[in-house]
VEXDOMAR-68364 format. One record per atom (N, C-alpha, C): x, y, z; residue in one letter; residue number from 1; atom name. Coordinates in nm, 3 decimals, decimal comma, always signed. Layout:
BEGIN
(atom (X Y Z) 'A' NUM 'CA'),
...
END
This chain:
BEGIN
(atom (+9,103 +6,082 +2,074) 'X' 1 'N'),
(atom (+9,196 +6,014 +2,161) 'X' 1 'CA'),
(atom (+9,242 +5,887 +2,091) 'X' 1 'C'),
(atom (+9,396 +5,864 +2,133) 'X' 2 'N'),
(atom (+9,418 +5,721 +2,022) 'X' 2 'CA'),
(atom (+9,432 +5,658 +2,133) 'X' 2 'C'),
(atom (+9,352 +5,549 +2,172) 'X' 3 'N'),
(atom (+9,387 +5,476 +2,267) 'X' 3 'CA'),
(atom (+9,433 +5,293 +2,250) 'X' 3 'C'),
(atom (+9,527 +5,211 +2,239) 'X' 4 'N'),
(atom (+9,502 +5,066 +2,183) 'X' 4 'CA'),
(atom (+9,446 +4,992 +2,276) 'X' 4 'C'),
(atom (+9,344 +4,945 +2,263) 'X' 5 'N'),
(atom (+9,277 +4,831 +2,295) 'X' 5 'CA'),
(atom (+9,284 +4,719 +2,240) 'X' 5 'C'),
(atom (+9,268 +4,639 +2,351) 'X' 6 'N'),
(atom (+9,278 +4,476 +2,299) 'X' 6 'CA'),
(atom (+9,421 +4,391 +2,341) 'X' 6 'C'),
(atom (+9,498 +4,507 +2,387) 'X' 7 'N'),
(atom (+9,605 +4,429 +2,502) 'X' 7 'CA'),
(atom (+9,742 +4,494 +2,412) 'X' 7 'C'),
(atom (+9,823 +4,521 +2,452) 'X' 8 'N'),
(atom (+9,960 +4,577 +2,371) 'X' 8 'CA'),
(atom (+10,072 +4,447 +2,416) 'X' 8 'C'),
(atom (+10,138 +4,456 +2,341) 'X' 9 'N'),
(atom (+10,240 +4,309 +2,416) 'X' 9 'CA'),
(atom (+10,382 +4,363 +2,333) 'X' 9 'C'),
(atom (+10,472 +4,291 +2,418) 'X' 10 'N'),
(atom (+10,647 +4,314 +2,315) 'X' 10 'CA'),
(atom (+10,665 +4,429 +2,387) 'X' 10 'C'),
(atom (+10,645 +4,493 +2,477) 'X' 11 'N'),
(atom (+10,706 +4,622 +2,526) 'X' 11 'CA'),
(atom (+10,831 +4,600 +2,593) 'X' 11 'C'),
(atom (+10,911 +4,737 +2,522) 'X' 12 'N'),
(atom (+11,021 +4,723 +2,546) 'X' 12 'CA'),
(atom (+11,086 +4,882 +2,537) 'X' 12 'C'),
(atom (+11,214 +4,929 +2,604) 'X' 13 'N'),
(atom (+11,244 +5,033 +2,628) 'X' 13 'CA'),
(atom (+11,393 +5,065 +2,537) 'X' 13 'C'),
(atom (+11,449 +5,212 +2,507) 'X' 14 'N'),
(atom (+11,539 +5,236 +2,530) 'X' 14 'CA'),
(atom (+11,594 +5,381 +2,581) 'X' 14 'C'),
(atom (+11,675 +5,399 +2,705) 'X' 15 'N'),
(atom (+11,704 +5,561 +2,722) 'X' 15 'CA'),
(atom (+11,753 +5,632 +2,651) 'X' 15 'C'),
(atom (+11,736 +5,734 +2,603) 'X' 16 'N'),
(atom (+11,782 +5,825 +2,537) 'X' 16 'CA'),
(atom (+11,905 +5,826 +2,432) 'X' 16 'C'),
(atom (+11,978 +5,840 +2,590) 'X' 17 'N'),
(atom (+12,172 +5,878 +2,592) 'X' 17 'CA'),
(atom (+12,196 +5,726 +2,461) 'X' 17 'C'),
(atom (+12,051 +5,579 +2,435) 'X' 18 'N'),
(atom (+12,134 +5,464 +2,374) 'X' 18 'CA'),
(atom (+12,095 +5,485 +2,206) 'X' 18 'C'),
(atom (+12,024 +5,614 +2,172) 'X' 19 'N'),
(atom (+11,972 +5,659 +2,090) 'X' 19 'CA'),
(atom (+12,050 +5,691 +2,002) 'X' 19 'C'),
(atom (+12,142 +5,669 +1,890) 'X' 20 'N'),
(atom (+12,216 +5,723 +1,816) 'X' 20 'CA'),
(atom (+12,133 +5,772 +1,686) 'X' 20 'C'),
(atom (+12,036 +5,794 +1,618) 'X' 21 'N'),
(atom (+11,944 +5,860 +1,558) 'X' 21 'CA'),
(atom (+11,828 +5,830 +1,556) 'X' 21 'C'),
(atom (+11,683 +5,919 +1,546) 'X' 22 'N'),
(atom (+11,605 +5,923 +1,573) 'X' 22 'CA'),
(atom (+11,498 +5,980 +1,442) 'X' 22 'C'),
(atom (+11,449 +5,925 +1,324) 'X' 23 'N'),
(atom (+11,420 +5,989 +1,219) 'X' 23 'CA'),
(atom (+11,280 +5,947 +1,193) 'X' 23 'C'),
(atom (+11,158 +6,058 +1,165) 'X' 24 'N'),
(atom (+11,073 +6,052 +1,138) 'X' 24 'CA'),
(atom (+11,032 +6,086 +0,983) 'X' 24 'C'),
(atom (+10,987 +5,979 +0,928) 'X' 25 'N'),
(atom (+10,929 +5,984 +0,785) 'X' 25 'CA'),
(atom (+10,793 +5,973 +0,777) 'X' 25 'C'),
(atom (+10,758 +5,992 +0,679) 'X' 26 'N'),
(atom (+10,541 +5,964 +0,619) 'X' 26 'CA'),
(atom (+10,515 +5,852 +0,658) 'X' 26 'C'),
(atom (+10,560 +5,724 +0,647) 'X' 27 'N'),
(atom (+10,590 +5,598 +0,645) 'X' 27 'CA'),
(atom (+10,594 +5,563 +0,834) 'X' 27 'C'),
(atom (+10,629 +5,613 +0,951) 'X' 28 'N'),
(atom (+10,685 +5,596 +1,057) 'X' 28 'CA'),
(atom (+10,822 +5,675 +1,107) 'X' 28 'C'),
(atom (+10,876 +5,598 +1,209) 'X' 29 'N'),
(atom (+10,970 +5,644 +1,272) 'X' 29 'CA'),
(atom (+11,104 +5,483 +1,256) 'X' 29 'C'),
(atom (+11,194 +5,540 +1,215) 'X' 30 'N'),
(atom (+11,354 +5,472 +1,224) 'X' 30 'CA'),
(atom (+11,427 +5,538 +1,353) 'X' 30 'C'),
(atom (+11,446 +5,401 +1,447) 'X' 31 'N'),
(atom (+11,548 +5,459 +1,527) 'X' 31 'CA'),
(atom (+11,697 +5,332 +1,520) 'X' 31 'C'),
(atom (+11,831 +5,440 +1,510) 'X' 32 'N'),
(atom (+11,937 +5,357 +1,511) 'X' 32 'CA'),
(atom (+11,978 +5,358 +1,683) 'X' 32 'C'),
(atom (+12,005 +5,204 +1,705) 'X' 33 'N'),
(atom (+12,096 +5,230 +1,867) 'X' 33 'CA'),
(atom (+12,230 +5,224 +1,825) 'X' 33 'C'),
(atom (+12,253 +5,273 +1,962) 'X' 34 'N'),
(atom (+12,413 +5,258 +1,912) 'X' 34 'CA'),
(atom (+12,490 +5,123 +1,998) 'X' 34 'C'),
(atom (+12,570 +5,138 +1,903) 'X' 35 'N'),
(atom (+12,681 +5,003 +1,954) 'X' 35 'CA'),
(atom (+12,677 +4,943 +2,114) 'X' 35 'C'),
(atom (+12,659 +4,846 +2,113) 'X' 36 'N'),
(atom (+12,661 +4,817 +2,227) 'X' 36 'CA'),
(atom (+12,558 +4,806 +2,328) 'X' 36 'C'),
(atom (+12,426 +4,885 +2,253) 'X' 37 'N'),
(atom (+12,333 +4,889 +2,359) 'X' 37 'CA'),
(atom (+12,166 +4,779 +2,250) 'X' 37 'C'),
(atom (+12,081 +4,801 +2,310) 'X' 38 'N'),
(atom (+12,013 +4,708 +2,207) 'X' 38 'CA'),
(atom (+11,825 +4,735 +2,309) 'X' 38 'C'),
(atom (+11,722 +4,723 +2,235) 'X' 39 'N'),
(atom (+11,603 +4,757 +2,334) 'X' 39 'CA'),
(atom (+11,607 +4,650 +2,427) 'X' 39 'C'),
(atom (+11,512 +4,707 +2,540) 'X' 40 'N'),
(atom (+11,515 +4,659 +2,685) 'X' 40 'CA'),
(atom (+11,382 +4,639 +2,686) 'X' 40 'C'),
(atom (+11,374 +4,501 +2,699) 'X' 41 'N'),
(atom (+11,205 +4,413 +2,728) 'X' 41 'CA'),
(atom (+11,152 +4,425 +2,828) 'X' 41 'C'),
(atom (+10,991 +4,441 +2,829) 'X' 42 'N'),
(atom (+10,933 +4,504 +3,000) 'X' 42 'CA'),
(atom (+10,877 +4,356 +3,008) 'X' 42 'C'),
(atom (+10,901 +4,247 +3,013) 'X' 43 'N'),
(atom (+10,795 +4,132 +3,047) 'X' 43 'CA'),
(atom (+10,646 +4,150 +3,135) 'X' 43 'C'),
(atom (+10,576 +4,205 +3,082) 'X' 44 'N'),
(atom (+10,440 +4,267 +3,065) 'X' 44 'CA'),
(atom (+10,388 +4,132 +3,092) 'X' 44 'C'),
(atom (+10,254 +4,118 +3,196) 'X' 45 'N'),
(atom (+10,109 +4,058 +3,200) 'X' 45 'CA'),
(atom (+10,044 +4,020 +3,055) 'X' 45 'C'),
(atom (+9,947 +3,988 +2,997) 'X' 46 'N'),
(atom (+9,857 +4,006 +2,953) 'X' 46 'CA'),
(atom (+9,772 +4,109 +2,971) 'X' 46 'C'),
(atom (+9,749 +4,204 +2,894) 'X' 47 'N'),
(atom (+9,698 +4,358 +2,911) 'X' 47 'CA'),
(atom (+9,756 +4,433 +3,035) 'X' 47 'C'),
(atom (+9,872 +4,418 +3,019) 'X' 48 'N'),
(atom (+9,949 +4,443 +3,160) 'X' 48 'CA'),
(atom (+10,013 +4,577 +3,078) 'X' 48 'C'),
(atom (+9,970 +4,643 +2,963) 'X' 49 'N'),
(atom (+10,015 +4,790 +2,929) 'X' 49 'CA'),
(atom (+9,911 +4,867 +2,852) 'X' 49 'C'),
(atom (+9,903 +5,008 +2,898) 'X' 50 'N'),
(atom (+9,781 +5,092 +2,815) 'X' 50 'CA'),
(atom (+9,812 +5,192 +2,810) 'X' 50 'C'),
(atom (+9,876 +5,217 +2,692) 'X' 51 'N'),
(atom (+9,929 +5,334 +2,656) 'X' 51 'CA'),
(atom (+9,846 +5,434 +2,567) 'X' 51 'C'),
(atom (+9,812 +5,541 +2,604) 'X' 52 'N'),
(atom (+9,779 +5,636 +2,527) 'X' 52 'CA'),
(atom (+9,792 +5,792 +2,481) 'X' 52 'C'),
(atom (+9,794 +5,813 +2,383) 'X' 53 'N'),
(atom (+9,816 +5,971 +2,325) 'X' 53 'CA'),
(atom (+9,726 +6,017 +2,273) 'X' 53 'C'),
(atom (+9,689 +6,139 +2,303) 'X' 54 'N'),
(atom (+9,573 +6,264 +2,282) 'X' 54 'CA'),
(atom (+9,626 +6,373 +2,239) 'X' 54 'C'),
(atom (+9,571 +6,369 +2,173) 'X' 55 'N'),
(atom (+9,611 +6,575 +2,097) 'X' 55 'CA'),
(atom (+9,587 +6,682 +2,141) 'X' 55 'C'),
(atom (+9,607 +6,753 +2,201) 'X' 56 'N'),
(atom (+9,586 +6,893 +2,243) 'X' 56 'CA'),
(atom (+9,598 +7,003 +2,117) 'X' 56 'C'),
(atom (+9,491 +7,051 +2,094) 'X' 57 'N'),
(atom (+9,539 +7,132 +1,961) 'X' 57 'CA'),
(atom (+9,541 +7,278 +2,038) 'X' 57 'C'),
(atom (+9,601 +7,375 +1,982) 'X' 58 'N'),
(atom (+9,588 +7,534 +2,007) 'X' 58 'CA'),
(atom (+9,645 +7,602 +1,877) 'X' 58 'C'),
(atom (+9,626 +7,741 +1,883) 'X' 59 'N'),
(atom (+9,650 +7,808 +1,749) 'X' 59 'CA'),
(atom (+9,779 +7,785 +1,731) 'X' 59 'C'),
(atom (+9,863 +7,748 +1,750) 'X' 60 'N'),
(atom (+10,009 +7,746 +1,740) 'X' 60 'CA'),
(atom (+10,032 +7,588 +1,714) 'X' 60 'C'),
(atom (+9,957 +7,485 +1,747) 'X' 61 'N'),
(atom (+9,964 +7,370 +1,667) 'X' 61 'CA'),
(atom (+9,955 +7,269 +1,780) 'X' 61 'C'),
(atom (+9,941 +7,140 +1,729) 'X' 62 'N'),
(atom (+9,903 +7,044 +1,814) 'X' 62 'CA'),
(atom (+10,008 +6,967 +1,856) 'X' 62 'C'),
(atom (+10,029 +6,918 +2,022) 'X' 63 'N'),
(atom (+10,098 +6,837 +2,072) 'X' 63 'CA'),
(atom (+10,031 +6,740 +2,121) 'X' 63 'C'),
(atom (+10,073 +6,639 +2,144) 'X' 64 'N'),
(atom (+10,011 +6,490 +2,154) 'X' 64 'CA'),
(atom (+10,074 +6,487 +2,301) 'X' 64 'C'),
(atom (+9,949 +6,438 +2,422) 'X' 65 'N'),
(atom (+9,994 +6,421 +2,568) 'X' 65 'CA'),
(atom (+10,018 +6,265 +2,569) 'X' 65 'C'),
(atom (+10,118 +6,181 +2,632) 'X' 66 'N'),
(atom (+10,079 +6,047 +2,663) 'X' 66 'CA'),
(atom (+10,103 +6,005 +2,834) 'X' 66 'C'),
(atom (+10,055 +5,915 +2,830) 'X' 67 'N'),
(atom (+10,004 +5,880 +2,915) 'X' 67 'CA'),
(atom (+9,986 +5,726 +2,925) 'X' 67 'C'),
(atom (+9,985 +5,665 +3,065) 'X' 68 'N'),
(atom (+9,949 +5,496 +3,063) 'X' 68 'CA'),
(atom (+10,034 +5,415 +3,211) 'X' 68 'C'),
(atom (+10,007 +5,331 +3,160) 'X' 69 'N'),
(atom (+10,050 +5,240 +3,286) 'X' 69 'CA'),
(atom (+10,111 +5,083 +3,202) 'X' 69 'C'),
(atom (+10,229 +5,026 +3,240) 'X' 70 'N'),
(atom (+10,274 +4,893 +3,231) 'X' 70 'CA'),
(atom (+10,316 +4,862 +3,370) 'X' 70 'C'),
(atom (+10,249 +4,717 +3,361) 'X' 71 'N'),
(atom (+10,242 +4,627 +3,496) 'X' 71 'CA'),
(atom (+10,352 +4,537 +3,467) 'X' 71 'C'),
(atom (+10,417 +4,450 +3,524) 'X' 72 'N'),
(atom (+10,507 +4,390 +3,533) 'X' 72 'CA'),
(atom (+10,451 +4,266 +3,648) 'X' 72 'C'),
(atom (+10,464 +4,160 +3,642) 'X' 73 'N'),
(atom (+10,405 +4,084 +3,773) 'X' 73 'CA'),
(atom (+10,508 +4,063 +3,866) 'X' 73 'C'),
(atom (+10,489 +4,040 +3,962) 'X' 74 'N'),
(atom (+10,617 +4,019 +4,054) 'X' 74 'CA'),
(atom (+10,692 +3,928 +4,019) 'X' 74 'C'),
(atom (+10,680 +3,831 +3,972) 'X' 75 'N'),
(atom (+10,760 +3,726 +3,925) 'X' 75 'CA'),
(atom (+10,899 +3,752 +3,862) 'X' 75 'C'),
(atom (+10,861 +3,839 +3,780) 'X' 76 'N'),
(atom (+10,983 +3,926 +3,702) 'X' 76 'CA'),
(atom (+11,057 +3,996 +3,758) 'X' 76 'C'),
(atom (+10,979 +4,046 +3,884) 'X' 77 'N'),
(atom (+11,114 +4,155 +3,980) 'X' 77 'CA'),
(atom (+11,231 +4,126 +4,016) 'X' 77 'C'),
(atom (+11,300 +4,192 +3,979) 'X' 78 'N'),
(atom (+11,455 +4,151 +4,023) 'X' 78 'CA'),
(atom (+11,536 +4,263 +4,092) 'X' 78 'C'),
(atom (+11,691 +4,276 +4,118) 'X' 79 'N'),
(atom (+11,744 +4,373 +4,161) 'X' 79 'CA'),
(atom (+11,776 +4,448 +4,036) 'X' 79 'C'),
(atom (+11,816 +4,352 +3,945) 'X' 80 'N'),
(atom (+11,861 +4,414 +3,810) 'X' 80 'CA'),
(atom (+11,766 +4,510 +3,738) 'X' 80 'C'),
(atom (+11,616 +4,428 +3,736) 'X' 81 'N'),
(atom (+11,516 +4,504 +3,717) 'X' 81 'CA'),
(atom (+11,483 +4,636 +3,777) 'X' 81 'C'),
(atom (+11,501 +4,647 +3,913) 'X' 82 'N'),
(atom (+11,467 +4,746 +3,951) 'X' 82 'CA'),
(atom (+11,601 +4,879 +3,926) 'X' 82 'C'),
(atom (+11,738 +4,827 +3,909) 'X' 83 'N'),
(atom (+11,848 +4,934 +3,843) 'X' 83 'CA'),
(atom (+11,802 +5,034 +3,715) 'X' 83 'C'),
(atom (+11,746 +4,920 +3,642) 'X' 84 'N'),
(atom (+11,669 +4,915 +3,470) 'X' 84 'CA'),
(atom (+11,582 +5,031 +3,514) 'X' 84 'C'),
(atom (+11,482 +5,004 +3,579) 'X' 85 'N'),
(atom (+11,383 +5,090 +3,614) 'X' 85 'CA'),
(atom (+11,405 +5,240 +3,676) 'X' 85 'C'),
(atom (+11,545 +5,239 +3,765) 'X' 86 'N'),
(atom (+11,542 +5,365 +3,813) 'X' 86 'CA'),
(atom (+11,594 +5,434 +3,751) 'X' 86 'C'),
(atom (+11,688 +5,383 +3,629) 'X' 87 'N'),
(atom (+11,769 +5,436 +3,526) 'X' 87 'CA'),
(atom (+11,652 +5,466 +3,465) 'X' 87 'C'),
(atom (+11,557 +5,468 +3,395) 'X' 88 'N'),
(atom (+11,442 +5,491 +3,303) 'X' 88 'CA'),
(atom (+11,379 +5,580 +3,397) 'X' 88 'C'),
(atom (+11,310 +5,604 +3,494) 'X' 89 'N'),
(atom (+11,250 +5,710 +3,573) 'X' 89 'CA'),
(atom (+11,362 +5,869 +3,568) 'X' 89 'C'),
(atom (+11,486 +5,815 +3,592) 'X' 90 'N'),
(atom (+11,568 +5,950 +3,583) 'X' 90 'CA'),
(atom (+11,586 +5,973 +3,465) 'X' 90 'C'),
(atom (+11,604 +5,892 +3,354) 'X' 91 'N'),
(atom (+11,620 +5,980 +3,201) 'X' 91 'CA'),
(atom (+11,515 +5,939 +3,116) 'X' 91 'C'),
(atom (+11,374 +5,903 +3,147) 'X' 92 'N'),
(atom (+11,317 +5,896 +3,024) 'X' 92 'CA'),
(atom (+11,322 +5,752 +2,914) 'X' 92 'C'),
(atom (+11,243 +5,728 +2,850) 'X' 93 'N'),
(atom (+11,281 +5,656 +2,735) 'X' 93 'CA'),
(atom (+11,148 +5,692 +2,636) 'X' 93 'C'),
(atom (+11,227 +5,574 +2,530) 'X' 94 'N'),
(atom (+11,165 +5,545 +2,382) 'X' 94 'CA'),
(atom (+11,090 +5,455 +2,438) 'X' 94 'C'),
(atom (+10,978 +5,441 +2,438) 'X' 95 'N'),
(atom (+10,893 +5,310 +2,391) 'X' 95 'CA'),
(atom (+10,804 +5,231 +2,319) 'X' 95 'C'),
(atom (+10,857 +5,115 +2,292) 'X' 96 'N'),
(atom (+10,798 +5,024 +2,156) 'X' 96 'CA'),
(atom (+10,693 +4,920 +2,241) 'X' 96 'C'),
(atom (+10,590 +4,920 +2,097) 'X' 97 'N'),
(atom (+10,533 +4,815 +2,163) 'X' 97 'CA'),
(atom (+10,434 +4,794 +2,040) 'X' 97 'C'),
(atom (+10,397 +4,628 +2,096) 'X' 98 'N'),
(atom (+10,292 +4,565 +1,939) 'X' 98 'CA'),
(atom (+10,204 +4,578 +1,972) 'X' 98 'C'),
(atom (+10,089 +4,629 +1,864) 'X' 99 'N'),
(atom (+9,975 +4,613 +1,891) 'X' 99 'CA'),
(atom (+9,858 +4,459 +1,848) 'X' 99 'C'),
(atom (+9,777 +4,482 +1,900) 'X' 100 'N'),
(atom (+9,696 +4,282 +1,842) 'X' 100 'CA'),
(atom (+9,752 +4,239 +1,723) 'X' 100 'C'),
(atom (+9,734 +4,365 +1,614) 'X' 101 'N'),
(atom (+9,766 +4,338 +1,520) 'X' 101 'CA'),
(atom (+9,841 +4,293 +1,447) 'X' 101 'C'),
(atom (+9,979 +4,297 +1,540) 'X' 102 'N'),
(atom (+10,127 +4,286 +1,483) 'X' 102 'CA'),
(atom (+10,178 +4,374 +1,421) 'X' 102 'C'),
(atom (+10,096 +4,525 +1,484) 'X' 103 'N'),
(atom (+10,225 +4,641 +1,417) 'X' 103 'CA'),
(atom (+10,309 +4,692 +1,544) 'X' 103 'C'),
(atom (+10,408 +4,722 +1,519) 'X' 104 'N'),
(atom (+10,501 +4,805 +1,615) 'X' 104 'CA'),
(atom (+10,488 +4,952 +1,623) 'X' 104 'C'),
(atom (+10,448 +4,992 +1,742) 'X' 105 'N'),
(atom (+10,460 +5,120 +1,739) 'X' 105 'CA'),
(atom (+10,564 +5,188 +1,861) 'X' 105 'C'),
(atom (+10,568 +5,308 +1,843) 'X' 106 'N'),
(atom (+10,681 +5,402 +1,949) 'X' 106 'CA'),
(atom (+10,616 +5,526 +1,972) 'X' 106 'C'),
(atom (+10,669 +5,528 +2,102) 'X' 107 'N'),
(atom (+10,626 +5,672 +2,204) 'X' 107 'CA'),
(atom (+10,719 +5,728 +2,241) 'X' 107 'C'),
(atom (+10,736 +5,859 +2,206) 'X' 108 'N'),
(atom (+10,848 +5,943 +2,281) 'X' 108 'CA'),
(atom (+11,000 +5,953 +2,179) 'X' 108 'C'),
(atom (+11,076 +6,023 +2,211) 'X' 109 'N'),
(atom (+11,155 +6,031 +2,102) 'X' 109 'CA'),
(atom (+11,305 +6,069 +2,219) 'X' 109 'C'),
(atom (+11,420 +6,075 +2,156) 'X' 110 'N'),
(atom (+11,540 +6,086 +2,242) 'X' 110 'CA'),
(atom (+11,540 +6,216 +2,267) 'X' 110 'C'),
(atom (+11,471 +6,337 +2,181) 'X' 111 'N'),
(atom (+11,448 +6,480 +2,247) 'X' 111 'CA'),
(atom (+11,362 +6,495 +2,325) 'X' 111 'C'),
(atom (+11,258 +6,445 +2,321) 'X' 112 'N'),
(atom (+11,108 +6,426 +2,443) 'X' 112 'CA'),
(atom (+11,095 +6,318 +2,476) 'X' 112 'C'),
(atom (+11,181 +6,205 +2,542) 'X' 113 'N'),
(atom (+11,129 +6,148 +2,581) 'X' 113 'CA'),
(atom (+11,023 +6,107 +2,705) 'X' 113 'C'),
(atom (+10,970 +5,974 +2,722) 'X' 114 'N'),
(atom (+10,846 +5,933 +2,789) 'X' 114 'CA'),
(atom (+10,892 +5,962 +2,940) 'X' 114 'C'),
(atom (+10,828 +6,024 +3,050) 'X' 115 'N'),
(atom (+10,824 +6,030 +3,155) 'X' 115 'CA'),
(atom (+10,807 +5,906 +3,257) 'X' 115 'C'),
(atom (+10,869 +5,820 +3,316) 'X' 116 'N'),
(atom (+10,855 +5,719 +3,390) 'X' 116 'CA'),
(atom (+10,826 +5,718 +3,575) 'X' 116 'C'),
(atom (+10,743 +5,685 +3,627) 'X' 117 'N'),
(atom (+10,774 +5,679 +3,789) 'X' 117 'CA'),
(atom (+10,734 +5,528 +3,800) 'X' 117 'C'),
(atom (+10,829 +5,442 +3,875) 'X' 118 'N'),
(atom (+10,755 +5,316 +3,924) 'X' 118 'CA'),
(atom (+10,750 +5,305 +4,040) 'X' 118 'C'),
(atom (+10,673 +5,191 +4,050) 'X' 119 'N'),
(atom (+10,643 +5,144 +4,208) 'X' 119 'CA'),
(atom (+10,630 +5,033 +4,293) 'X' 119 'C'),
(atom (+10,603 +4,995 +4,345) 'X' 120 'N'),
(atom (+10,544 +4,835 +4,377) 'X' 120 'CA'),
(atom (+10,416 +4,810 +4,436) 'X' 120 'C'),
(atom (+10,380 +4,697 +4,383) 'X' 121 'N'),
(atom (+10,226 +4,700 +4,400) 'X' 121 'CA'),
(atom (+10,235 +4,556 +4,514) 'X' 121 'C'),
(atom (+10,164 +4,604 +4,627) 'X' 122 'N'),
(atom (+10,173 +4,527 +4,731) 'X' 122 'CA'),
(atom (+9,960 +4,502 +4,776) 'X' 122 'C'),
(atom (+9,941 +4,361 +4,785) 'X' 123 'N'),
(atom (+9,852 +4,362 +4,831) 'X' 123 'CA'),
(atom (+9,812 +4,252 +4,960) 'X' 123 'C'),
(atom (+9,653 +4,294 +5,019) 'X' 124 'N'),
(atom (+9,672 +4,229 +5,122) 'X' 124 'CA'),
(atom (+9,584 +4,120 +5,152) 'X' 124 'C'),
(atom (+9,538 +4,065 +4,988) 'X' 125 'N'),
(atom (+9,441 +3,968 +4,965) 'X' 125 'CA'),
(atom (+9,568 +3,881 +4,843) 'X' 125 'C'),
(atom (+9,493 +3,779 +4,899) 'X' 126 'N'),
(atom (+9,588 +3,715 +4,719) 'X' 126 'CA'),
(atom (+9,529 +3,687 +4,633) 'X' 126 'C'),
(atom (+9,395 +3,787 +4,624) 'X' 127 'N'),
(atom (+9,369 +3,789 +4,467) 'X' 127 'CA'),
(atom (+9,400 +3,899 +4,414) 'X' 127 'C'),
(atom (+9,466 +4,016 +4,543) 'X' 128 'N'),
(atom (+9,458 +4,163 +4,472) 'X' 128 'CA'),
(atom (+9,599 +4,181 +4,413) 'X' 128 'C'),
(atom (+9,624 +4,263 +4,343) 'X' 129 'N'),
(atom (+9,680 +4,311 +4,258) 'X' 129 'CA'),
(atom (+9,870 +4,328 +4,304) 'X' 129 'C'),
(atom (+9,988 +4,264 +4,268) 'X' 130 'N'),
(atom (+10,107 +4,288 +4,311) 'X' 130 'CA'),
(atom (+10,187 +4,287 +4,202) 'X' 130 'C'),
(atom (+10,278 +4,306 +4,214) 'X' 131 'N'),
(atom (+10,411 +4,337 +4,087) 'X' 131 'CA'),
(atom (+10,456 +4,469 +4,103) 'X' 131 'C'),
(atom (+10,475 +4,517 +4,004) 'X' 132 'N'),
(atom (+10,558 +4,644 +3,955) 'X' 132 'CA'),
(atom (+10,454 +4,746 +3,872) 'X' 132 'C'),
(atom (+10,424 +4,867 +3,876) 'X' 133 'N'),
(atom (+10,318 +4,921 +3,796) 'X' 133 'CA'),
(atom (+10,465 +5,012 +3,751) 'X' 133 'C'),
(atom (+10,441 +5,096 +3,626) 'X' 134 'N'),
(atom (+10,513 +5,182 +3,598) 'X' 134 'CA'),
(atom (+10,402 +5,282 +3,534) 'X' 134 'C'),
(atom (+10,436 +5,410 +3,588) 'X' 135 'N'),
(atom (+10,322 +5,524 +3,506) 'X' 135 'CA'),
(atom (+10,396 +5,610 +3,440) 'X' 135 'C'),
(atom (+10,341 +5,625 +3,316) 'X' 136 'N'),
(atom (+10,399 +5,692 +3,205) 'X' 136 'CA'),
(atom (+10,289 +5,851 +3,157) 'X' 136 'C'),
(atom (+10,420 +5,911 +3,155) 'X' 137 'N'),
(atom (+10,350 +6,058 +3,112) 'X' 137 'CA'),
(atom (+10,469 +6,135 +3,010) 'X' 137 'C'),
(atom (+10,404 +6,249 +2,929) 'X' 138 'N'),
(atom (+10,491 +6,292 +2,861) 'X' 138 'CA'),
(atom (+10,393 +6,370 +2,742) 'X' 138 'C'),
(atom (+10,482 +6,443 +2,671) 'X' 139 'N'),
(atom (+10,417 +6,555 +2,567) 'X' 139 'CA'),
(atom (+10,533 +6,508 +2,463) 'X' 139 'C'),
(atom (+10,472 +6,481 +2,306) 'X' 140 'N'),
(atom (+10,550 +6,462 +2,234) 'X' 140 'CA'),
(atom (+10,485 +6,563 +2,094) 'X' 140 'C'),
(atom (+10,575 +6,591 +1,966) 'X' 141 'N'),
(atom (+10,536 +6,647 +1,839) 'X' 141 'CA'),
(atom (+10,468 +6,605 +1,804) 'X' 141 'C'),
(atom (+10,463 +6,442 +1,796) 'X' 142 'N'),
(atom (+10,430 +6,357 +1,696) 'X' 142 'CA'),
(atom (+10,358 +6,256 +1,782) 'X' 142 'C'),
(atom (+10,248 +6,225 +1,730) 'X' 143 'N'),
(atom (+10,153 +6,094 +1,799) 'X' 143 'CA'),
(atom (+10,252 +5,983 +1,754) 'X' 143 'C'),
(atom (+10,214 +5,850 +1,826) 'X' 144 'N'),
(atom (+10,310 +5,712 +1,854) 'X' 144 'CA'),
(atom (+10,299 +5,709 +1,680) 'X' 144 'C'),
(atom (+10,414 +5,659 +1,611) 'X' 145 'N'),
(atom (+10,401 +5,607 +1,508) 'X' 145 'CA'),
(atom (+10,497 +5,456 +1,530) 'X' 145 'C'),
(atom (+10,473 +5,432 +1,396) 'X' 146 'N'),
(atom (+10,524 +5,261 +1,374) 'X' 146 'CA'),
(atom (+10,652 +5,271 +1,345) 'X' 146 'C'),
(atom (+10,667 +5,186 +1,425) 'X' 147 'N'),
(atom (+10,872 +5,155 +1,434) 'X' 147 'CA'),
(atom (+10,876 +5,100 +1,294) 'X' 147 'C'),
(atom (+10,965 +5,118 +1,223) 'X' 148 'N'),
(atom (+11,013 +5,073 +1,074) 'X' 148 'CA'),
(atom (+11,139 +5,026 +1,125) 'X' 148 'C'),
(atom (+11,132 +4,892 +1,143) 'X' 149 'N'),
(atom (+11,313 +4,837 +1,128) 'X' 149 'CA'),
(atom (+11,346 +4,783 +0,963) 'X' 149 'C'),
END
């Protein structure tokens, strides 16, 4: 299981349709946007994302499941935000994100992309838990590799 620990930060999105190529090398993954459009920042918590991909192998070859959750705190909610969001639940996206380390990596690709549902997180203590959760699912070729800009 590849799971990142230690907190992911810089997450950020793009749908599909803003995908103008999508190229995987030894080295990582190059993606070009196209004109006009540019990635879309999730202003993430502190360990407010946990993204992970697992391999499923079978005789016919292995696909990588992902899976995870990014939180958003309420603070950040907006109307605009939530447009952003329902647009991404109906088509999917690319998503980038740093790890401790300072590498960039990506999930999902403009042919498979990442599965999105969000929600709102309402609680009835004020220490418990509120904002925006988003849950991510999806089957890709290729485990997350490193964005090469």
């Amino acid at each position: 299981m590849l799971s990142e620990l230690g907190g992911l930060k810089d997450v950020r999105y793009l749908l599909p349709a803003e995908i103008s190529a999508y190229q995987v090398t030894g080295q990582g993954v190059t993606i070009g946007v196209k004109s006009g459009y540019a990635w879309k920042d999730l202003d993430t918590t502190k360990y407010g994302a946990n993204i992970v991909v697992t391999p499923e192998r079978s005789a016919s070859g292995t696909l990588y499941s992902i899976s995870g959750t990014i939180s958003i705190p309420p603070k950040q909610y907006t109307n605009d935000l939530e447009r952003q969001l329902s647009r991404m639940d109906a088509m999917g996206a690319v998503i980038s994100y740093t790890l401790a380390n300072g590498v960039k990596m990506v999930v999902g690709s403009k042919s498979m992309p990442v599965r999105t549902a969000h929600g709102l997180l309402n609680s009835a203590t004020a220490s418990g838990a509120s904002g925006v959760r988003i849950n991510l699912s999806g089957k890709s070729l290729v485990p997350q590799l490193p964005l090469l800009e």
